[in-house]
Every structure is written in structure tokens, then in C-alpha cells.
RODO-2510 file (C-alpha; in nm, 4 decimals, decimal comma):
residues 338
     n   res          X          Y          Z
     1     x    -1,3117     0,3104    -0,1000
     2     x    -1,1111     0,0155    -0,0523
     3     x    -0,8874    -0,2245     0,2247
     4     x    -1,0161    -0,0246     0,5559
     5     x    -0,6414     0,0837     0,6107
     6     x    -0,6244     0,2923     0,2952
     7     x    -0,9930     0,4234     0,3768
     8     x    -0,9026     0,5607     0,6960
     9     x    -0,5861     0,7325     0,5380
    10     x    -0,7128     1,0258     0,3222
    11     x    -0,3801     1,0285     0,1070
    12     x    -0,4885     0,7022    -0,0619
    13     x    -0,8871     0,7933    -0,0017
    14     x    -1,0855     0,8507    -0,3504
    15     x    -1,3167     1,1696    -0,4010
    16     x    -1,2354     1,4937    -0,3291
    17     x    -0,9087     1,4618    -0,3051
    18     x    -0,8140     1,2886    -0,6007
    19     x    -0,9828     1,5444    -0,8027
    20     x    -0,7947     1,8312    -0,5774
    21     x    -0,4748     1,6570    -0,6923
    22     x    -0,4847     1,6669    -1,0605
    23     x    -0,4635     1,9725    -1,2915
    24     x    -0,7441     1,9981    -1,5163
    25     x    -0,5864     1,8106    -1,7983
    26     x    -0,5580     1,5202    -1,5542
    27     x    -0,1913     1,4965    -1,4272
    28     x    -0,0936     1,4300    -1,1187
    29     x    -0,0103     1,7931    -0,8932
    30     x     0,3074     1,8931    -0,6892
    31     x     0,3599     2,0198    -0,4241
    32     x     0,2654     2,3882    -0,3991
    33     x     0,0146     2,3567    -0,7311
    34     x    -0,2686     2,6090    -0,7167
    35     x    -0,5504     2,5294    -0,9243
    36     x    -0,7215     2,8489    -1,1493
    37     x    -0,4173     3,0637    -1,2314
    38     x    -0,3733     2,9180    -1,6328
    39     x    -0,3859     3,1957    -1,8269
    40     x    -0,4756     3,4784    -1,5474
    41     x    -0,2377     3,7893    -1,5497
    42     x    -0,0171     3,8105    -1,2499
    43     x     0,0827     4,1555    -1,1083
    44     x     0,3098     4,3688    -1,3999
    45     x     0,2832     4,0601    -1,6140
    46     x     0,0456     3,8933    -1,9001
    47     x    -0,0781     3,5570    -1,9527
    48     x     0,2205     3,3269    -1,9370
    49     x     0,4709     3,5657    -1,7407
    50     x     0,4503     3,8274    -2,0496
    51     x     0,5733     4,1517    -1,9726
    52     x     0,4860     4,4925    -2,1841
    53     x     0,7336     4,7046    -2,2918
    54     x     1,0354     4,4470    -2,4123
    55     x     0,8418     4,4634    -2,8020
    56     x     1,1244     4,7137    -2,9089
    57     x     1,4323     4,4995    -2,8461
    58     x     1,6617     4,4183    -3,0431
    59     x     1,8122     4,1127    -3,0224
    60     x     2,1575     3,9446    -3,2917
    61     x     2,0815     3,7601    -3,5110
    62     x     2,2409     3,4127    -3,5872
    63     x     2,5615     3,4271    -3,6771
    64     x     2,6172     3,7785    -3,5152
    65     x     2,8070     3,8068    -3,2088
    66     x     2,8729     3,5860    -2,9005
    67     x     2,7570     3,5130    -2,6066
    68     x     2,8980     3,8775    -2,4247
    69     x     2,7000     4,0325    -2,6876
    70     x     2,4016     3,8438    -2,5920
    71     x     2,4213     3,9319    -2,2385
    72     x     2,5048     4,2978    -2,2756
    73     x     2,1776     4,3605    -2,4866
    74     x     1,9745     4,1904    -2,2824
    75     x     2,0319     4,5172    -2,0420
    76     x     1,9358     4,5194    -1,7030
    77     x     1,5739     4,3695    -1,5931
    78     x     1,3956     4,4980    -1,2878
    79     x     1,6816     4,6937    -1,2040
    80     x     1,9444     4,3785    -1,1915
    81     x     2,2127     4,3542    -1,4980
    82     x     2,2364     4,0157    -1,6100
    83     x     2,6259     3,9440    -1,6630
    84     x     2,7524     3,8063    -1,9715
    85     x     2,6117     3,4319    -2,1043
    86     x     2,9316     3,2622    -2,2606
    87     x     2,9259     2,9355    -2,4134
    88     x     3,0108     2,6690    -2,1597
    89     x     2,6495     2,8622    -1,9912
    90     x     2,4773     2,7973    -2,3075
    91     x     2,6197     2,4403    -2,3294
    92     x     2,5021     2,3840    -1,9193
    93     x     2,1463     2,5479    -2,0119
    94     x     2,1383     2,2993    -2,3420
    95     x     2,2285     2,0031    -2,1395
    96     x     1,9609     2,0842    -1,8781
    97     x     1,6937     2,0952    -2,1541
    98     x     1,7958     1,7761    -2,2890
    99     x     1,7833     1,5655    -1,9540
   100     x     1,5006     1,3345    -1,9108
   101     x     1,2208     1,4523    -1,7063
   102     x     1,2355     1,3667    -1,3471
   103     x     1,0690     1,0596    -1,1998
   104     x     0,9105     1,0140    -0,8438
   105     x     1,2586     0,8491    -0,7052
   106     x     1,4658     1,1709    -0,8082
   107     x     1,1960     1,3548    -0,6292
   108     x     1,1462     1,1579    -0,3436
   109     x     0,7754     1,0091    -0,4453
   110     x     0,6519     0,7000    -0,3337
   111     x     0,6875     0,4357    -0,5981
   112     x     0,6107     0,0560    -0,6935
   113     x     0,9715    -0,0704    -0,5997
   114     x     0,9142     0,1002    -0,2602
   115     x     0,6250    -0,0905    -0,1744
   116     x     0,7595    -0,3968    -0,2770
   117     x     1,0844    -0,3362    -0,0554
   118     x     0,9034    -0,2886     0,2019
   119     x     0,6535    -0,5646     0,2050
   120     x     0,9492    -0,8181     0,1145
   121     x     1,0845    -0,6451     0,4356
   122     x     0,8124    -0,6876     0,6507
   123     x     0,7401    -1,0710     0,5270
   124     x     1,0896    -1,1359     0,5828
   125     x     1,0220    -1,0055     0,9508
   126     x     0,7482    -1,2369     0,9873
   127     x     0,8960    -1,5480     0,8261
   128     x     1,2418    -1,5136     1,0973
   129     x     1,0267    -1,4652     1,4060
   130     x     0,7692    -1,6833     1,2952
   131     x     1,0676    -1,9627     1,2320
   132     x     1,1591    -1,9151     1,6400
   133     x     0,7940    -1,9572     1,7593
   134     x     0,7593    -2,2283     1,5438
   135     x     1,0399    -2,4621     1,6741
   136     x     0,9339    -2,3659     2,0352
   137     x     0,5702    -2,4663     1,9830
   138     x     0,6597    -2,8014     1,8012
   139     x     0,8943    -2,9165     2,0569
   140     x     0,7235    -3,0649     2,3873
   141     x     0,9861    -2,8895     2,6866
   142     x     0,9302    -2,5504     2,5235
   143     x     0,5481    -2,6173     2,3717
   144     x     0,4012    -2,3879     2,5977
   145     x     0,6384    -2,1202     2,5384
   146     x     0,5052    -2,1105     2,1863
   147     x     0,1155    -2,1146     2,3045
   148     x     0,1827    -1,7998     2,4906
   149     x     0,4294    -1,6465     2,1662
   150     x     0,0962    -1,7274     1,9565
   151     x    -0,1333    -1,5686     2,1995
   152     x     0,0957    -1,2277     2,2931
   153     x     0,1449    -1,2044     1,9225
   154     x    -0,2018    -1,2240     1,8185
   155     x    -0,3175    -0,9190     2,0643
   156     x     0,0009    -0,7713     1,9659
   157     x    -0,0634    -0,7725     1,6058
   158     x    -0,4451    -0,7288     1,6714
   159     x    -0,3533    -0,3501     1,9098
   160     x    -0,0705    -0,2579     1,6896
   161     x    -0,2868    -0,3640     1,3513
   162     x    -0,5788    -0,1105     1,4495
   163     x    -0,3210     0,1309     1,5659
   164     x    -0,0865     0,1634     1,2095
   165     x    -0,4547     0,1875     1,0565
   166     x    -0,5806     0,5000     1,2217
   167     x    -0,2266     0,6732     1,1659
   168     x    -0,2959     0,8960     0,9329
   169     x     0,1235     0,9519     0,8806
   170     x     0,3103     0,5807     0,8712
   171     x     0,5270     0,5159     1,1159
   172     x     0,7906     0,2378     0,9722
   173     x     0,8786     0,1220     1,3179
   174     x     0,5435     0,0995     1,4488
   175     x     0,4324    -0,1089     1,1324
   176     x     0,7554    -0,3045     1,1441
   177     x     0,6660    -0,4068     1,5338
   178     x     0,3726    -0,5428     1,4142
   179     x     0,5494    -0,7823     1,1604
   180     x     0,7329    -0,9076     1,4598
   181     x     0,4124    -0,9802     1,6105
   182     x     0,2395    -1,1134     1,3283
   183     x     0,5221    -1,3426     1,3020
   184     x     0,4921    -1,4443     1,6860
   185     x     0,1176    -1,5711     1,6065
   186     x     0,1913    -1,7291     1,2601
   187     x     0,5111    -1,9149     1,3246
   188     x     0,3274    -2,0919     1,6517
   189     x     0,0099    -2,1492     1,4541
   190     x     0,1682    -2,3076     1,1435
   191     x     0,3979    -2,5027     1,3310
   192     x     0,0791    -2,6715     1,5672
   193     x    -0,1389    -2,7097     1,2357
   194     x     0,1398    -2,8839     1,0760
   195     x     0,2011    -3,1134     1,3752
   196     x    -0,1492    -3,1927     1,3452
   197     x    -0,1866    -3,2250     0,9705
   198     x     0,1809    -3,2891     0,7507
   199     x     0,2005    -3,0527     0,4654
   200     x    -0,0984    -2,8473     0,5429
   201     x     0,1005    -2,5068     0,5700
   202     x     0,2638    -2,5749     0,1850
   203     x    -0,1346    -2,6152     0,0506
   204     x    -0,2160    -2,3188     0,2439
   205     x     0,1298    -2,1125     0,1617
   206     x     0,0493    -2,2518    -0,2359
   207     x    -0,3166    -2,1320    -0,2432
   208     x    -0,2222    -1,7784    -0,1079
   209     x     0,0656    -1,7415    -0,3636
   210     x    -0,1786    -1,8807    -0,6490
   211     x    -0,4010    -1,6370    -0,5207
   212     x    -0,2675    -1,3334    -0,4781
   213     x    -0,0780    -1,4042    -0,8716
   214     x    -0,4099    -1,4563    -1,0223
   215     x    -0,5662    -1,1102    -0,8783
   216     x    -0,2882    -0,9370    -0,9138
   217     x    -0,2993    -1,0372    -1,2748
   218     x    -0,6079    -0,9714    -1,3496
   219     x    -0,5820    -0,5954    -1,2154
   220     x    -0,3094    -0,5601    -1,4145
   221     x    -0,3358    -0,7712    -1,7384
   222     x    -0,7400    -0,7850    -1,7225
   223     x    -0,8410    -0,4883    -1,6330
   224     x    -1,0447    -0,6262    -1,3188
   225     x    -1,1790    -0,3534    -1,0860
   226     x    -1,4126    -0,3275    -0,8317
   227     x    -1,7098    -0,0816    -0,8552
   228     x    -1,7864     0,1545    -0,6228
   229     x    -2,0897    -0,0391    -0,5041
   230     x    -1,9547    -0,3462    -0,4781
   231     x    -1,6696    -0,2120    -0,2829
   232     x    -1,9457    -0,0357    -0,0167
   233     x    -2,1030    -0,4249    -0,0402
   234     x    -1,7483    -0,5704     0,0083
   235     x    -1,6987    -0,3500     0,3094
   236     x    -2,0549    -0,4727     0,5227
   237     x    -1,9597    -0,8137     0,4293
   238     x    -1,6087    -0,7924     0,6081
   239     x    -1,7461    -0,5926     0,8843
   240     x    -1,9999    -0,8639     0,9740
   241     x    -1,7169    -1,1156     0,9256
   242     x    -1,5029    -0,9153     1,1721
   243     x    -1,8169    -0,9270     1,4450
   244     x    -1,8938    -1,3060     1,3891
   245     x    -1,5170    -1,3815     1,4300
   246     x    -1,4852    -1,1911     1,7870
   247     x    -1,7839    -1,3631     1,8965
   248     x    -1,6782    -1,7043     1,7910
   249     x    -1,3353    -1,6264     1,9179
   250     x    -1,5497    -1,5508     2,2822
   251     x    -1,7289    -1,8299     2,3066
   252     x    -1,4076    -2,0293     2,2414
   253     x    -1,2109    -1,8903     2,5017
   254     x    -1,5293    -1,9141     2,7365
   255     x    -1,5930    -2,2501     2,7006
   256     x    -1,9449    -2,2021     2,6136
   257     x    -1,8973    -2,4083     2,2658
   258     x    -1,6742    -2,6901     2,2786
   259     x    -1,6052    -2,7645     1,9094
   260     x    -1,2073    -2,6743     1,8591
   261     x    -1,3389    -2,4508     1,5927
   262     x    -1,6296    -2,2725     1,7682
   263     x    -1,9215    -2,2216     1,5782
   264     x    -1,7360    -2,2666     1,2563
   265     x    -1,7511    -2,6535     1,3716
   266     x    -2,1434    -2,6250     1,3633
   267     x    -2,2882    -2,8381     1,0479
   268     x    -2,5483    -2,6894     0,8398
   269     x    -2,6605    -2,9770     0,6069
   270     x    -2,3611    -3,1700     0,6590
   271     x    -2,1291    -2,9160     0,5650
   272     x    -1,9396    -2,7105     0,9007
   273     x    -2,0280    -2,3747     0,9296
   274     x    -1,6360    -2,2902     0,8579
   275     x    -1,6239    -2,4127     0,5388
   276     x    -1,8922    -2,1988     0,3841
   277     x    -1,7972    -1,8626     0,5973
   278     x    -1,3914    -1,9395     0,5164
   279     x    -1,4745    -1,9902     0,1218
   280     x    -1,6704    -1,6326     0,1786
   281     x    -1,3506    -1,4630     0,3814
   282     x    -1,1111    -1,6287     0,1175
   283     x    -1,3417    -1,4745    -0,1897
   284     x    -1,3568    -1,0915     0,0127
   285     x    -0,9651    -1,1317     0,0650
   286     x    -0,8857    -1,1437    -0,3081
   287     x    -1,0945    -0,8760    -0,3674
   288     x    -0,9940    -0,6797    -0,0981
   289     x    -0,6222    -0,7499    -0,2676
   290     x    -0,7353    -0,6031    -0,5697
   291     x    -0,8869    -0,2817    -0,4185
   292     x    -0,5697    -0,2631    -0,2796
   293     x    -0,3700    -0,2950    -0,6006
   294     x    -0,5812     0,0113    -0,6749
   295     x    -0,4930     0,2204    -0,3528
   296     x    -0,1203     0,1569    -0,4037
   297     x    -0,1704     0,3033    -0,7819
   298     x    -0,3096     0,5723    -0,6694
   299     x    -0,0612     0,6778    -0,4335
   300     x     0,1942     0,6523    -0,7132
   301     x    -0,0078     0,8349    -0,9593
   302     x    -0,0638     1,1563    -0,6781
   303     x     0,3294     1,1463    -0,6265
   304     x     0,3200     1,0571    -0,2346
   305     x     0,6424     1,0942    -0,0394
   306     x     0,8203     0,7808    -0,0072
   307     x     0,7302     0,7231     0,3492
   308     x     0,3610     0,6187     0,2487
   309     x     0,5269     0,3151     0,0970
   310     x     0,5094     0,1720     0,4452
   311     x     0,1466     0,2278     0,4475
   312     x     0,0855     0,0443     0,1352
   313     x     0,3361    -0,2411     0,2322
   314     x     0,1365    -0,2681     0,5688
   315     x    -0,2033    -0,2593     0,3844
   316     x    -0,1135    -0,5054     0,1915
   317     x     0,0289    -0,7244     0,3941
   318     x    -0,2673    -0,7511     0,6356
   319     x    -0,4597    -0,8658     0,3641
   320     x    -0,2246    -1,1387     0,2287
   321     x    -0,1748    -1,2580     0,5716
   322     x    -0,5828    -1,2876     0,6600
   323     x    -0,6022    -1,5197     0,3263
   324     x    -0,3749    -1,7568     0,4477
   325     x    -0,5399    -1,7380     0,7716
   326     x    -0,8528    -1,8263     0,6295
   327     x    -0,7246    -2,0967     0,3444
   328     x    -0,5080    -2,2945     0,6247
   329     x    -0,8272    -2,2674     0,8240
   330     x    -1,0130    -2,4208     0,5765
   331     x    -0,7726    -2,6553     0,5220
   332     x    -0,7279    -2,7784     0,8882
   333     x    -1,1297    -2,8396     0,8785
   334     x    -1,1073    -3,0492     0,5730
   335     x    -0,8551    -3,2475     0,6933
   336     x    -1,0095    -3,2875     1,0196
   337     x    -1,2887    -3,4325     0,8739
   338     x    -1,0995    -3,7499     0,6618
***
């Protein structure tokens, strides 16, 4: 269990099939392993490929003859006679043995570079279209040209967000479409919060960085990790996040509260309402970056193709981008209250 993405997607899914994808001393499978044939006979054969009636052969000794020699006693095998094995064979064969073992790029697994790659891709995506919505919504002859960027790209991102995450293949240019929409929504929204408050999208660009370094460090230097009930706790707590945000986003666009904020504006013993739900959405995004950590290792570990790097760059990168929502949120309230 983990980010809702990689739950949906039962390549990156725990249970059953991580255990169906590991041989029974615990490495990861390729493709075509069948699990229960170690040390069953096969048809004509023993354990191990063995087959009777070769115990009588005689085969040179070192020193004695060459590689012809080798060849012709072999004999013929299953009715096929093997040629003659001269050196420059023997020197190919020794050569093969001595290469080092394959690694997921030579055959074609997802690995950690990938996903990097293509999250760098995808944020470099959002940063140029966000830069164009931006400028339009901080300039006053184009300002509500980059209102209605903001508001396409948010249902954009919103349809296209749900859409990547019930795909249970990735499709690179659906999940790059919905960088370009991402960036629609974030470029206008920075660019009116920083009209409104000078410097407030460097604190909230800062905290996400600080953030996502100090999770990321502990998965990987402290060993953090999220049980498995705390994950199923994790996952009610952002579904009741997701509810109370459509229904503040409702009453918003209905007019029926008129705080700028909605219900976050509401005080609750002085403090607003957004303050204590944002610090609660900002704490469940760094976790939810660490459970994602742990999808993306997973994937690696099982040897997916390379095309599931996508998924864990868009995974990813739906979480990183809901922190900064929430810290430049939280942010915007703070200042709004000086």
C-alpha cells in the first residue's frame, strides 16, 4: 500500500505479487520464471539437465589434443554432430564467462536514473508552461487570460491526474499532457500569490525542496518506513482530505462562504481552520513521499520494463507538487494575517 497511483497499479502493488516475483531464495524473477521446477527431473533428463548414459565417455586430458579433438569426441548428441571447437571458440566462450552480469539497462528494466529523467522531464514541462501563464496572469491587459490558463489547467490536470492513475500500462504522452496542465494551474497561481505576497513562492519552493531532501534521506540513510497500518491510516486521512477539499472548493465557487479561503478561513480558537488542516496535508505529503520512495524500489527490485519509469515519475510528481500546494497555501494565510 502506498501513494494511491502505485496502489491502483498492481506492478508496484505489495502482496501477492511481490511474493509471485521472487524465487524462493528471494531474488527478483524474469520474465518466463516458473516457480517449483528446482531440482524436478524434466523429460529424458535428471535434476539439473543430467542425462544417463554419457558416464562412459571419454574425454583428453590436459595437455592432450586440441580443440578438433575435443569436438570429434564429443560425438553426435540427440542425433546432431557438434562440429569442431577451435580456439578463437574457446577464447569467445571464455570471454563470455568473464563479462559482468547484466544489469536492468542492458535488459531493458526500469531503473533509478529512469525515474529521475523522467521526473526532471516532466518538472521541466511544468516550470516552461508555468513561466507563460505566469507572465500573462501578472500583467493587467492579459490578467484574465491567466485566470482562465489556471482554471483549464486545474480540471485539466485534475481529469488527466485520475486518468494516468487508473492506467494500469503508462502512457508517457498522456502523463506528459498532464505536466503541461499542471504547469497551466501553477505558473498562474504562483505568479497571483506572489503579486499578492513578494517572495512567498521562494519560502514555499524552499520548504518543498527541504522537504522532500529530508524524507528522502531518511528512507534512504535512516531507514524510515511506513508500516502497513499506518499506511491504511495514512490513506483515510488523505481520502477525507480529498472530500473536505471538493466541498470547500464548492462552496467557494458558489458563493455560499465568502472568506477567499473558504472554510479554511474559519478560526477555531484564533487559529484559521487552514492552518491546522494544511500543517496535516503537508505532514501526509512527506509521508506519502516516502511510501513512494518505497514503490519506486520496488519496481526496480522486480525488474519492470523501462516504460513504468513514467509511472513512478508521475507518482511522484503528484505528490511533490500537492506539498507545495499546501506549504504556499499555508504561507499565503500567514501572510494574510500580518
Amino acid at each position: 500500500m502506498s501513494n494511491p497511483f502505485f496502489d491502483r497499479n498492481p506492478a508496484f502493488a505489495e502482496g501477492t505479487t511481490a511474493t509471485a516475483t521472487r524465487t524462493p531464495a528471494g531474488y527478483p524473477t524474469m520474465p518466463g520464471y516458473q516457480p517449483g521446477y528446482q531440482g524436478q527431473p524434466q523429460t529424458g533428463y535428471g535434476p539439473y539437465g543430467y542425462q544417463p548414459g554419457y558416464q562412459g565417455r571419454q574425454y583428453p586430458q590436459p595437455g592432450q589434443g586440441d580443440g578438433q579433438q575435443v569436438g570429434q569426441q564429443y560425438g553426435p548428441h540427440n542425433g546432431q554432430q557438434f562440429g569442431p571447437v577451435g580456439p578463437q571458440q574457446l577464447a569467445g566462450l571464455e570471454a563470455q564467462y568473464g563479462a559482468p552480469a547484466a544489469t536492468n539497462v542492458d535488459r531493458g528494466r526500469m531503473t533509478y536514473d529512469d525515474v529521475i529523467v523522467r521526473t526532471a522531464v516532466m518538472f521541466g514541462i511544468i516550470v516552461l508552461v508555468g513561466g507563460v501563464s505566469w507572465v500573462l496572469a501578472t500583467r493587467p491587459a492579459t490578467f484574465s487570460l491567466g485566470v482562465g490558463m489556471m482554471v483549464i489547467g486545474c480540471f485539466g490536470a485534475l481529469i488527466l491526474g485520475l486518468v494516468n492513475s487508473f492506467k494500469k500500462v503508462p502512457s508517457p504522452a498522456l502523463i506528459l499532457t498532464y505536466a503541461v496542465f499542471e504547469g497551466m494551474m501553477l505558473g498562474a497561481l504562483s505568479g497571483i500569490m506572489e503579486m499578492a505576497f513578494p517572495g512567498i513562492v521562494m519560502q514555499a519552493v524552499v520548504g518543498t525542496v527541504a522537504t522532500f531532501g529530508v524524507m528522502l534521506a531518511a528512507y534512504t540513510i535512516g531507514g524510515f518506513r511506513l508500516s502497513g497500518k499506518a499506511q491504511k491510516i495514512l490513506l483515510i486521512a488523505m481520502g477525507g482530505y480529498l472530500v473536505f477539499s471538493l466541498v470547500n472548493f464548492f462552496l467557494m465557487v458558489t458563493g455560499l462562504v465568502s472568506d477567499p479561503w473558504g472554510l479554511r478561513g474559519v478560526t477555531v480558537m484564533g487559529i484559521p481552520l487552514g492552518l491546522i488542516i494544511g500543517g496535516v496535508a503537508v505532514v501526509m505529503a512527506a509521508f506519502s513521499l516516502v511510501m513512494d520512495f518505497d514503490s519506486i524500489q520496488r519496481g526496480v527490485e522486480r525488474g519492470l520494463p523501462t516504460r513504468y519509469a513514467w509511472a513512478g515519475a508521475f507518482g511522484l510528481t503528484v505528490t511533490i507538487v500537492w506539498l507545495y500546494v499546501e506549504i504556499l497555501r499555508i504561507l499565503a494565510i500567514l501572510r494574510g494575517d500580518d
